[in-house]
N, C-alpha and C positions, 0 to 999 in steps of 0.2 A: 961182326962185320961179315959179310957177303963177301967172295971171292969176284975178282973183275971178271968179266962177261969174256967170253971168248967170242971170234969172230963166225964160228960154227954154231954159239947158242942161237936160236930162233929169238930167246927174249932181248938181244942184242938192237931187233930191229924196230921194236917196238915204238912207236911216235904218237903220244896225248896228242898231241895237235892234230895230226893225222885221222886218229881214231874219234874227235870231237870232229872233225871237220867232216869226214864220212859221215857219221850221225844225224849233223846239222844239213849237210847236203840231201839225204836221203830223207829223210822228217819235211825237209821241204819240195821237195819233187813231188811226195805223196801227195801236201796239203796243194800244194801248186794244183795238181791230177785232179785231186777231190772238187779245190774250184771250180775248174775247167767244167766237169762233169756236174758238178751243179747247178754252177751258168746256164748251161745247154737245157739243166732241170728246170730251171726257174729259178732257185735257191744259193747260190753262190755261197753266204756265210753257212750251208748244213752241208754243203761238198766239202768247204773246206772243211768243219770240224770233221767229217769223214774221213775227208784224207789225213789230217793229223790224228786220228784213231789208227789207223792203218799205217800208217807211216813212222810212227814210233815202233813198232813191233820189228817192223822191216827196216830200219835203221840199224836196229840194236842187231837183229840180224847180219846186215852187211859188214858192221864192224867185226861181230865174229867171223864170218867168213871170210874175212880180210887178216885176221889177228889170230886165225885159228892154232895154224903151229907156236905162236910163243904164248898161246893159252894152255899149252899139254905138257 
């Protein structure tokens, strides 16, 4: 067994939900963006997958930068 978290640990604050809903948020802003930027191209469904290329990377990003002290 694990010792309970103190109020000082970093992994204290940690929240799945959170760190899912950052991902899903940010995953869709990109693919949102890529549309947009599509549209404008002509192509809407090749912005999108663009922006869900790009958008995963950067997701998984923000949740580190977000989770980064109860990562260490």
């Amino acid at each position: 067994m694990e010792p309970a978290a103190h109020k000082s640990d970093p992994r204290a604050n940690v929240s799945l939900a959170g760190a899912g809903s950052v991902l899903v948020a940010t995953t869709g802003a990109g693919t949102g963006i890529g549309a947009a930027i599509g549209w404008a191209a002509g192509s809407w469904p090749l912005g999108a997958l663009a922006g869900v290329v790009v958008g995963i990377p950067a997701g998984v990003f923000a949740v580190y930068r977000r989770y980064r002290d109860a990562l260490s």
